[in-house]
C-alpha positions in Angstrom: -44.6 -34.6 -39.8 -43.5 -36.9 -42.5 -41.8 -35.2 -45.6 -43.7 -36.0 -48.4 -41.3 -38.4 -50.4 -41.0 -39.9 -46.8 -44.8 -41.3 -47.1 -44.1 -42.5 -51.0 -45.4 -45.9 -51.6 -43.8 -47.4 -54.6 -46.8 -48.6 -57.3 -49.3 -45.6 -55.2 -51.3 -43.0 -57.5 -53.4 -39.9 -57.0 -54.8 -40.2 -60.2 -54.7 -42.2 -63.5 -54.9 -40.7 -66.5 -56.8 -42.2 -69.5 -54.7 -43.7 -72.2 -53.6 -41.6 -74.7 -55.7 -41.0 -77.9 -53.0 -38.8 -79.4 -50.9 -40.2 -82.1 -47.3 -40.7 -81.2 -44.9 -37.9 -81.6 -41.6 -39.0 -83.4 -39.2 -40.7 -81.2 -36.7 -37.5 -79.5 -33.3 -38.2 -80.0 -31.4 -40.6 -76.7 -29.6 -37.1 -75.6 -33.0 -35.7 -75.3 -34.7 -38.4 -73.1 -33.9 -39.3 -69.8 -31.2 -41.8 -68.4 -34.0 -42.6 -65.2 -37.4 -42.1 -64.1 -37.6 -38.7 -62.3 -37.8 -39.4 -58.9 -41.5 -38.3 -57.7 -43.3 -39.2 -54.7 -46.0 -41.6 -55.4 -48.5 -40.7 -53.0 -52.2 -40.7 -53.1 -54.0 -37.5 -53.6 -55.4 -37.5 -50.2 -51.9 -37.6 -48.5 -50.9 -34.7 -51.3 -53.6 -32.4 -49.9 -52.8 -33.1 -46.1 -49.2 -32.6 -46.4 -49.7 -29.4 -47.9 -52.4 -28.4 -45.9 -49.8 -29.0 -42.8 -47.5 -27.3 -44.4 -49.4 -23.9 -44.5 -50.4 -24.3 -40.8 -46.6 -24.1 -39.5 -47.0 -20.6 -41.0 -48.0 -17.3 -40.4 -50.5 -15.7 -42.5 -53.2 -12.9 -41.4 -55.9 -15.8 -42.1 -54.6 -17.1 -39.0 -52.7 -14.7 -36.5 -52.3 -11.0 -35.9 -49.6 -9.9 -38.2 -48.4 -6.1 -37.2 -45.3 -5.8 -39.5 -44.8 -2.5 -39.6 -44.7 -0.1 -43.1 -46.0 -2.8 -44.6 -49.7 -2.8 -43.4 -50.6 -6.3 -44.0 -54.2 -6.0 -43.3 -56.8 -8.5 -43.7 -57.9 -8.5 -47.4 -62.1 -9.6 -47.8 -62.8 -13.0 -49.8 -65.3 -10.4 -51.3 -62.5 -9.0 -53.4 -61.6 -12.5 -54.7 -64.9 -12.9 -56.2 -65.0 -9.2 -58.2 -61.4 -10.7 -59.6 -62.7 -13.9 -60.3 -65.3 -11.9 -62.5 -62.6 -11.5 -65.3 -60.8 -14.3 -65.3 -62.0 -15.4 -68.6 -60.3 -12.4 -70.1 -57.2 -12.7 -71.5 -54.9 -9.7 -70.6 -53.4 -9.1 -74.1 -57.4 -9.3 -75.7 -57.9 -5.2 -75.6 -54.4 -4.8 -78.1 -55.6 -7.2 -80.6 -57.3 -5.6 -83.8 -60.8 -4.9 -82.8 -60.1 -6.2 -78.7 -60.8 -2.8 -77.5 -64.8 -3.3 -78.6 -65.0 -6.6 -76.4 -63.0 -5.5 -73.0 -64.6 -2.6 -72.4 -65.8 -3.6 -68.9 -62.0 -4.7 -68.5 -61.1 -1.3 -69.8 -63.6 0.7 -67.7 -62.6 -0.4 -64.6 -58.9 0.0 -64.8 -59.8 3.1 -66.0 -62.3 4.0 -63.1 -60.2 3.0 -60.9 -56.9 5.3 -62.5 -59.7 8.1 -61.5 -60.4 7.0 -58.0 -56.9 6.7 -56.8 -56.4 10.2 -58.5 -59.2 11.5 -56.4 -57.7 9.5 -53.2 -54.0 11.3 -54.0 -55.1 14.2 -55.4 -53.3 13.8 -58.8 -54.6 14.4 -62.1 -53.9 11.2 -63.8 -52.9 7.3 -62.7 -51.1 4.5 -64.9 -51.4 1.0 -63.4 -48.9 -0.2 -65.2 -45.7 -1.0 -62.4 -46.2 -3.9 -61.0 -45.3 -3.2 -57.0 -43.9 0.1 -55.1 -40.5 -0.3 -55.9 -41.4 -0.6 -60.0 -43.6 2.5 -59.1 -41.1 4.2 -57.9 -38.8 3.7 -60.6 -41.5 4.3 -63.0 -42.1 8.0 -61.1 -38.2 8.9 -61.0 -38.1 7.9 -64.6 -40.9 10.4 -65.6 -39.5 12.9 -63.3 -36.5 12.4 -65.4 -38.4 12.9 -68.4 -39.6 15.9 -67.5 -36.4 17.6 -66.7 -35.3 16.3 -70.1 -37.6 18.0 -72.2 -37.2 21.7 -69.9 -33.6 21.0 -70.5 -32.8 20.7 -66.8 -29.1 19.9 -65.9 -30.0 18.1 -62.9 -28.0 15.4 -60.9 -29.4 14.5 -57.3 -32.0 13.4 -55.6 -32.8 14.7 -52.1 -34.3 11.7 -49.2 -34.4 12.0 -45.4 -32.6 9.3 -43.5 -35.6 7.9 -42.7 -36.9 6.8 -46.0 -37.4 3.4 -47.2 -34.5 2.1 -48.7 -36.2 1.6 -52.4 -36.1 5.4 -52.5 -32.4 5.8 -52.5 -32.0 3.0 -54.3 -34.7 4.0 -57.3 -33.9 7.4 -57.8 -30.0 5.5 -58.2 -31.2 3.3 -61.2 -32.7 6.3 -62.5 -29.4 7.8 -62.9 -29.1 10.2 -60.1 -27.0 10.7 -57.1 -28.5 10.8 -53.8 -28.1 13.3 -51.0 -29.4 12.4 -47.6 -30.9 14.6 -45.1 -30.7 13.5 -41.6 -33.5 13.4 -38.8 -34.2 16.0 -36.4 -34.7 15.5 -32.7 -38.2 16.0 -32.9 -38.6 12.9 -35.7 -38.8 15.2 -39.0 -36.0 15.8 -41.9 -34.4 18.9 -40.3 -35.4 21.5 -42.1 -32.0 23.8 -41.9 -29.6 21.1 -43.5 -33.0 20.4 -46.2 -32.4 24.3 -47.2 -28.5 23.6 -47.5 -28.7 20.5 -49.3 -31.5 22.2 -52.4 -29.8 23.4 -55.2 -31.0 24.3 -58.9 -29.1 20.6 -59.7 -31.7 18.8 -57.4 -34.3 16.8 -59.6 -36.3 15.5 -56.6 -37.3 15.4 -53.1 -38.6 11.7 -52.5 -40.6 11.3 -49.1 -43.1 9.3 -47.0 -45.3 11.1 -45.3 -45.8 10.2 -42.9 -42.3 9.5 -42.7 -41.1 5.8 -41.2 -41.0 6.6 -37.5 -44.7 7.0 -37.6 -45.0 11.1 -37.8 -46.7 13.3 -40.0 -44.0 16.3 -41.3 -46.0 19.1 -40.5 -43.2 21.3 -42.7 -44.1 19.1 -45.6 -45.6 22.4 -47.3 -42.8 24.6 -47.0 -40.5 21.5 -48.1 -42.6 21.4 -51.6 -42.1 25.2 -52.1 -38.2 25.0 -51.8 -38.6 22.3 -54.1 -40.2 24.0 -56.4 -38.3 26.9 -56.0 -35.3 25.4 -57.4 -37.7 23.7 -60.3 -37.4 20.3 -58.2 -40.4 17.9 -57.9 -42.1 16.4 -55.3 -42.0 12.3 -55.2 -44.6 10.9 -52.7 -44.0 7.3 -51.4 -47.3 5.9 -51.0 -46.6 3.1 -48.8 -48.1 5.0 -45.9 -51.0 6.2 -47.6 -53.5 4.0 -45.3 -52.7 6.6 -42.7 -54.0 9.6 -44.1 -56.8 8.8 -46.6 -59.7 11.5 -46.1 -57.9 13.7 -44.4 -54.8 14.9 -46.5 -54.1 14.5 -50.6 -50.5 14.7 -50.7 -51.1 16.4 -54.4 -52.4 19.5 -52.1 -49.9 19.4 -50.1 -47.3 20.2 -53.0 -46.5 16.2 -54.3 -46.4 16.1 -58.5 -45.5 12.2 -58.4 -46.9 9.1 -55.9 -47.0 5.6 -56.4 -49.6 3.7 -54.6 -49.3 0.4 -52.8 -52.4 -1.2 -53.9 -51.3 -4.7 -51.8 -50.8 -2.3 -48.7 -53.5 0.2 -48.7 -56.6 -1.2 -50.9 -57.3 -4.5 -49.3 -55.1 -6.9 -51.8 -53.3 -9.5 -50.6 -49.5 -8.8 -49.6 -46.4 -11.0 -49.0 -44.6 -14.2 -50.5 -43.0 -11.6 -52.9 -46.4 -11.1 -54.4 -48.4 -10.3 -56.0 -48.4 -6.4 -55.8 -49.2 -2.9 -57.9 -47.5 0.5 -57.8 -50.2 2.3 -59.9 -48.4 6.1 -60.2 -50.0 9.1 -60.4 -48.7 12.3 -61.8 -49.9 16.2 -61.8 -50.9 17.6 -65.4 -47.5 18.4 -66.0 -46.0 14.6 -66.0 -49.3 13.0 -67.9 -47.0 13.2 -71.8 -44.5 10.7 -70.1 -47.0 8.6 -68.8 -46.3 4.9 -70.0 -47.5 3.4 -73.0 -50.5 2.0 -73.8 -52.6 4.6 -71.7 -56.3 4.0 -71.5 -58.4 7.0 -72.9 -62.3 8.0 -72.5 -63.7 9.1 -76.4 -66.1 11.7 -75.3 -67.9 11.3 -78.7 -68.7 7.8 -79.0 -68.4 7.0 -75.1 -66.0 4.0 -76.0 -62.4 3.4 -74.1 -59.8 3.1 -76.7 -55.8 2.5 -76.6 -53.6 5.8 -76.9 -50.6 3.2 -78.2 -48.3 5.6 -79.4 -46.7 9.0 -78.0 -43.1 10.0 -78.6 -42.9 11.8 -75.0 -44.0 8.8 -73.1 -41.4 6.6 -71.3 -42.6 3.8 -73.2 -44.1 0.8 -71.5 -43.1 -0.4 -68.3 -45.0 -3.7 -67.4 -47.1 -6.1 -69.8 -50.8 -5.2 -70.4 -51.7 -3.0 -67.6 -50.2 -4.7 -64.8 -51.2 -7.1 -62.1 -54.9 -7.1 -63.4 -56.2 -9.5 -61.0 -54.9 -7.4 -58.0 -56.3 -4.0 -59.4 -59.9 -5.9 -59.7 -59.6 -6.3 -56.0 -58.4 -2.9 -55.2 -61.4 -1.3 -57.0 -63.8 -3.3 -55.6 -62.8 -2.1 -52.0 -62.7 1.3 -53.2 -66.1 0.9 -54.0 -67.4 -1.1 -51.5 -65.7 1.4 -48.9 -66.5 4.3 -50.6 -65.0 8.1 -49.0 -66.6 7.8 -45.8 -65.4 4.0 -45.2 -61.7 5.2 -46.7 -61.3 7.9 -43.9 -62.8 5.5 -41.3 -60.0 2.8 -42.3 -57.4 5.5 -42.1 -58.7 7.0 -38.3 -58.9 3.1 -37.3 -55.4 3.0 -38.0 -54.2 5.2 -36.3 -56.1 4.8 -33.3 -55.2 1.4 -33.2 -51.3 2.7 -33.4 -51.5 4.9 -30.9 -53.5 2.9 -28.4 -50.4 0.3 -28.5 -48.0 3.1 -27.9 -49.3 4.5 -24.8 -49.8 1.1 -23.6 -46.2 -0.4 -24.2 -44.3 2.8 -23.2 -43.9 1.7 -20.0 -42.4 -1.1 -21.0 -39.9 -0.1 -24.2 -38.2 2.9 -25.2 -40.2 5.8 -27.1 -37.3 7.2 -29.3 -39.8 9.8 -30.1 -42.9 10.3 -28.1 -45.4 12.0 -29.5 -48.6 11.3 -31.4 -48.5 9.1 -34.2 -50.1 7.8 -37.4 -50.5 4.4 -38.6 -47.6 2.5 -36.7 -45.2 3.2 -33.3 -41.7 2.6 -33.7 -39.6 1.8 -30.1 -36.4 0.6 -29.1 -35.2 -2.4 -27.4 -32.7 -0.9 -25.6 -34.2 -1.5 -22.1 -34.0 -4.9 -22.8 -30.6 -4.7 -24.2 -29.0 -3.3 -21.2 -30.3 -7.5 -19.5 -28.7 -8.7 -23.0 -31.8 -8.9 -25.0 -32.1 -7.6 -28.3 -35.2 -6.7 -30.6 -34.5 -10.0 -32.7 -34.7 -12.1 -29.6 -38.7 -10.3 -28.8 -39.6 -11.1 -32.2 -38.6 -14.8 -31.4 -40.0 -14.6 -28.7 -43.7 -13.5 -30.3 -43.3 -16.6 -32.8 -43.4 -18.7 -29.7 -46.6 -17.1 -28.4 -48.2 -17.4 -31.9 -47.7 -14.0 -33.6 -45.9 -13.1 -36.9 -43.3 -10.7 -35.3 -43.0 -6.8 -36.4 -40.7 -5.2 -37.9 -37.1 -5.5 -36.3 -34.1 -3.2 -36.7 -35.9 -0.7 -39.1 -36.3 2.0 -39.2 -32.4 1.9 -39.1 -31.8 5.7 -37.6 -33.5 3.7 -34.3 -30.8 1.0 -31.9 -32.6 -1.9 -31.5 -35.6 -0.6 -33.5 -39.0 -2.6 -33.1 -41.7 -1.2 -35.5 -45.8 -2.1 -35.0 -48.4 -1.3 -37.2 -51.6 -2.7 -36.2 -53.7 -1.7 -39.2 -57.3 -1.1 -38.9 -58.8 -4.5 -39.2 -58.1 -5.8 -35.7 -59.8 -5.5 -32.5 -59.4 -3.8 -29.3 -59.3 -7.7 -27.7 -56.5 -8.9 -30.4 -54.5 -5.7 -29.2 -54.6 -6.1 -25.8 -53.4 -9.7 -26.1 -50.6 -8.8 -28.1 -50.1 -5.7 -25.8 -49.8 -8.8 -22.8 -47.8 -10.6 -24.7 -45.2 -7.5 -25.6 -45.4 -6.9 -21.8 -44.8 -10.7 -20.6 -41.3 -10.6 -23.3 -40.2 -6.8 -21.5 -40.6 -8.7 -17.4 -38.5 -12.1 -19.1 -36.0 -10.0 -20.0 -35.6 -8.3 -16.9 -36.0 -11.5 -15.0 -34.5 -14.4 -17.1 -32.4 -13.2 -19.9 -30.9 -16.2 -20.8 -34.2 -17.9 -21.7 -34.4 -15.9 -25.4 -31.4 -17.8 -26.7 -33.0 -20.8 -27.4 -36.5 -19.2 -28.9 -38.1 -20.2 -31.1 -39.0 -23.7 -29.6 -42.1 -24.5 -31.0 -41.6 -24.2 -34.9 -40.5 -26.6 -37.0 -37.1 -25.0 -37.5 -35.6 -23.3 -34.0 -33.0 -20.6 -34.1 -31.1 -19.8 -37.3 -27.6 -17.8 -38.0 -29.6 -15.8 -39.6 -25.9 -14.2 -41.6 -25.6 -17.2 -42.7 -29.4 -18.4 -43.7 -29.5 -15.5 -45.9 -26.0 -16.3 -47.8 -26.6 -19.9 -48.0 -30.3 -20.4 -48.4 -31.5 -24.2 -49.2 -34.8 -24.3 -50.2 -36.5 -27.7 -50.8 -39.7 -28.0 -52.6 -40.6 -30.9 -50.9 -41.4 -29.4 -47.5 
């Protein structure tokens, strides 16, 4: 395919504009202006929307192929949920904190403010901000009101506690926050082992941050006795919600002893995920968090009926994104929460982790189980039967772009060698399983019986095999396809 400055034809226009009837701005000074012309394809505008248009078929997207990228649940989102955002894009964000906006976004207010109740209900927390603007923000938004909270008790604390399994944002959060971070390694049987949890609490422990269920795939069925040695040393719970599409329905992590969760809206409530955006970490809190929630916080007047702006509390954290945050996205997310509704949320989370499992027992055959037991929403294995022929799990995943799928996860979680992590999500079929399930199968016999042909994969894309050390230290990316 041609690049599209290759297919410029000097004198060539997609469009002309109509002359000018504004008067003439003062001439800028010669420093200002340019020495040349700036060098723009001239095209016509229907070679502009073909090149384009080829452009996004040489990549992956779950429009087109099955995309199991594991703790990431990139599930299909609905065009459904495009229209309900579509419904208040005449709204300006900033409209409800001019004087008197408050009276003419209440539809904008109500359902940010409905949907702060459902994922409450959903979490089992008593109140939600929407304000951070993906999981990572959430989570820093959650360690700083967990650090707010210890500030007003007057709380000399200093560490956070995370298993070895976490994702690396948690770590990494609770570090911005201020706090150091003591790690908790994995047991044999896939959960934070509980003996070296009880040596690492101490009354200087702010917070135990965990997914749950946890990165491998399992459910921590100690999670309540974890939360009361938390709380024994006046420590909080932090949920990462980034697994949440596993359990909805069946467990509310705040009953299970969490006081703080952020919520992966672009992972869990059908809105759309990847490119670096967009996202939304809404957070929820329990009762004894809500005074540090971020600034403006959205409140129901019992009186008059009206939602009006709490703008000002000297125990909140203070304001953490603009407006409310990605508004578009949380439009989508409560749509699907109400076109779902309870009984559709805890089908979409048993869906999931059939559709996990199903893969799992298929595929064991075929690759290493580092833990074999039931699991939720996604099945981690290991490579290392095919590393023992010279194959590694980076070589599969090329592999699966040749055959026409987005590749999962590789090399994470990184307490697994050679780590390959699936997560199917609810939304595809037993028949787009078993293909993949063929195709994983077809990649374990190659590399048992022609090793040597991985080294060259991919062959079909437009760019082949990359060092990938160095593609990520010297990236070059050009605009013009």
């Amino acid at each position: 395919m041609q690049l599209i400055y290759e297919q410029s034809v000097p004198g060539r226009r997609g469009v002309r504009l109509p002359a000018s009837d504004v008067p003439p701005a003062p001439e800028l000074p010669p420093s200002l202006l340019r020495g040349e012309p700036a060098a723009l394809p001239e095209v016509s505008e229907l070679d502009m929307v073909r090149h384009f248009t080829n452009l996004s078929r040489r990549n992956f997207s779950v429009d087109t192929t099955f995309y199991p990228l594991g703790s990431c649940t990139m599930k299909y989102n609905a065009k459904v949920l495009e229209n309900a955002a579509n419904l208040f894009a005449p709204l300006h964000p900033m409209t409800a904190l001019l004087p008197g906006g408050e009276a003419c976004c209440q539809g904008a207010l109500g359902m940010l403010y409905d949907l702060g109740q459902l994922l409450a209900d959903v979490t089992g927390m008593d109140e939600v901000t929407t304000q951070p603007l993906a999981g990572a923000h959430g989570e820093m938004t959650g360690m700083l009101l967990i650090a707010a909270y210890h500030r007003a008790r007057g709380n000399r604390k200093r560490y956070v506690v995370v298993p070895d399994s976490s994702h690396g944002t948690n770590p990494a959060s609770a570090a911005m926050v201020g706090y150091e971070i003591i790690t908790v390694p994995t047991a044999p049987y896939g959960d934070m082992a509980m003996e070296l949890f009880r040596q690492a609490m101490n009354d200087e422990v702010a917070a135990v941050m965990m997914t749950c269920p946890n990165t491998l795939g399992l459910f921590n069925p100690h999670i309540r006795e974890i939360a009361d040695i938390a709380h024994s040393h006046d420590a909080l719970m932090y949920y990462d919600g980034a697994n949440l599409n596993a359990i909805m329905g069946k467990v509310r992590p705040g009953d299970v002893g969490f006081d703080v969760i952020h919520v992966n809206l672009h992972k869990t409530f059908g809105t759309p995920h990847g490119g670096g955006g967009p996202g939304a970490g809404p957070v929820g809190v329990k009762k004894g968090l809500s005074p540090y929630l971020p600034m403006p916080r959205i409140v129901h007047d019992e009186t008059s009926g009206f939602l009006t702006l709490e703008l000002d509390n000297p125990a909140s954290i203070g304001r953490t994104a603009n407006f409310f945050g990605n508004f578009s996205v949380m439009a989508k997310a409560y749509a699907y929460l109400i076109m779902l509704g309870r009984e559709g949320l805890i089908q979409v989370s048993e869906q999931a982790v059939l559709n996990a499992n199903y893969i799992k027992e298929r595929l064991k055959p075929w690759y290493e189980l580092p833990f074999d037991l039931t699991c939720m929403h996604e099945c981690v294995f290991s490579a290392s039967r095919q590393l023992a022929h010279g194959v590694h799990a980076i070589d599969i995943a090329k592999f699966l772009i040749d055959r026409g799928y987005h590749p999962p996860t590789v090399y994470f979680p990184l307490i697994v060698k050679e780590a390959i992590m699936i997560e199917p999500t609810e939304t595809e079929s037993k028949a787009t399983l078993d293909a993949f399930i063929e195709t994983m199968i077809e990649a374990a016999q190659l590399a048992e019986r022609d090793p040597a042909a991985f080294a060259a994969m991919p062959v079909t894309m437009p760019v082949t095999r990359l060092d990938e050390t160095r593609a990520a230290r010297e990236q070059q990316v050009c605009c013009s396809g």
